[in-house]
C-alpha positions as CSV (number, residue, x, y, z in Angstrom):
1,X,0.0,0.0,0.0
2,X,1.0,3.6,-0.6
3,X,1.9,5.6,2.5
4,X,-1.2,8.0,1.3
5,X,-4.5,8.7,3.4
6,X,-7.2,7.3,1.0
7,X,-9.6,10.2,2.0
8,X,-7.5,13.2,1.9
9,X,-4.9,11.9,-0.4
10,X,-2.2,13.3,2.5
11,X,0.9,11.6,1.2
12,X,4.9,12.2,2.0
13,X,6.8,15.6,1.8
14,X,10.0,16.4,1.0
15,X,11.6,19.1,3.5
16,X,14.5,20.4,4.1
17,X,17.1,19.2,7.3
18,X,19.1,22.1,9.1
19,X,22.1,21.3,11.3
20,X,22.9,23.7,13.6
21,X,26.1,24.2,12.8
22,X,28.0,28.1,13.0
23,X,30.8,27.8,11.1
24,X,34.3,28.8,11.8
25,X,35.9,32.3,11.5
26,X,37.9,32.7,8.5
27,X,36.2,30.0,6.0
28,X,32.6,30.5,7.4
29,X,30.4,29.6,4.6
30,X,33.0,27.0,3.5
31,X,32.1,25.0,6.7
32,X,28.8,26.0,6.8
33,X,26.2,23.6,8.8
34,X,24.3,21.2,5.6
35,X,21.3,21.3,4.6
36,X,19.9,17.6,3.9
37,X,16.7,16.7,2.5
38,X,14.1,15.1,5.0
39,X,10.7,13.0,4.2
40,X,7.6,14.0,6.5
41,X,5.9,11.0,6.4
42,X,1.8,11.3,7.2
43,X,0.7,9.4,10.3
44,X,-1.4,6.6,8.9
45,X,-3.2,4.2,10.7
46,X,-5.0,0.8,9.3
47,X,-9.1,1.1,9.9
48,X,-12.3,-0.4,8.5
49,X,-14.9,2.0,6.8
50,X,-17.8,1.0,4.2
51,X,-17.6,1.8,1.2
52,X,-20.3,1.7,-1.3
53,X,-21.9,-0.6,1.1
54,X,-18.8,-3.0,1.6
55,X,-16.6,-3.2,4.1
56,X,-13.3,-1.9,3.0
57,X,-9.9,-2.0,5.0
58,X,-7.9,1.2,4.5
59,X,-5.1,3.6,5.9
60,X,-6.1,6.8,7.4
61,X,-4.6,9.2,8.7
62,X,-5.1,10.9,11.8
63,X,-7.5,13.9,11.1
64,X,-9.7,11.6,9.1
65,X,-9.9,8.7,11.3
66,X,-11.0,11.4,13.9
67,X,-14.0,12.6,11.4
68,X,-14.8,9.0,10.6
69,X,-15.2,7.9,14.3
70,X,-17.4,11.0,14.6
71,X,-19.4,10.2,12.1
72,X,-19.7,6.7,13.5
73,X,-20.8,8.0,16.8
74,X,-23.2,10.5,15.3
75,X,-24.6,7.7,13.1
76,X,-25.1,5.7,16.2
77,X,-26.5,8.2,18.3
78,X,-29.3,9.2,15.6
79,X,-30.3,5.1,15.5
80,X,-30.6,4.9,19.0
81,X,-33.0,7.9,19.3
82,X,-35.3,7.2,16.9
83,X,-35.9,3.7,17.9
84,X,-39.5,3.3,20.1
85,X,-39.1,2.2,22.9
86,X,-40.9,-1.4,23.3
87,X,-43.8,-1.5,25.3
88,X,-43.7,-4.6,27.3
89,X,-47.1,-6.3,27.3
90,X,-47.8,-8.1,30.7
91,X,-49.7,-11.7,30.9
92,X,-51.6,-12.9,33.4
């Protein structure tokens, strides 16, 4: 799998690394600190969300697995509250 979100599409980045490094007096920007490229990786994690009516296993990262566990809840919540409660008939 990539090491993409599959909502957002939030991928790697290439950055830029700074020692810090001052130099010495004389030949300063000779011996200057380097500058090395980096790779921000997202922070993906594996979850289960339906798609198209099918469960699908996918990596997330963080921001959208927070919205879809929202959702989730929100989802749940709605169901529970517009469920009637069941009137228990008594027998004698």
């Amino acid at each position: 799998m990539a090491m993409k979100c599959y909502l957002c599409g939030k991928g790697k980045m290439i950055g830029r690394q700074h020692k810090h490094h001052p130099g010495v007096a004389g030949g300063r920007w000779k011996r200057r600190a380097p500058h090395t490229l980096k790779i921000f990786k997202p922070n993906l994690h594996s979850a289960r969300i339906q798609v198209d009516g099918f469960t699908k296993r996918v990596r997330l990262c963080t921001k959208c697995l927070r919205i879809v566990k929202e959702d989730r809840q929100l989802k749940k919540n709605s169901i529970d509250k517009t469920k009637e409660p069941q009137t228990l008939i008594a027998t004698s």
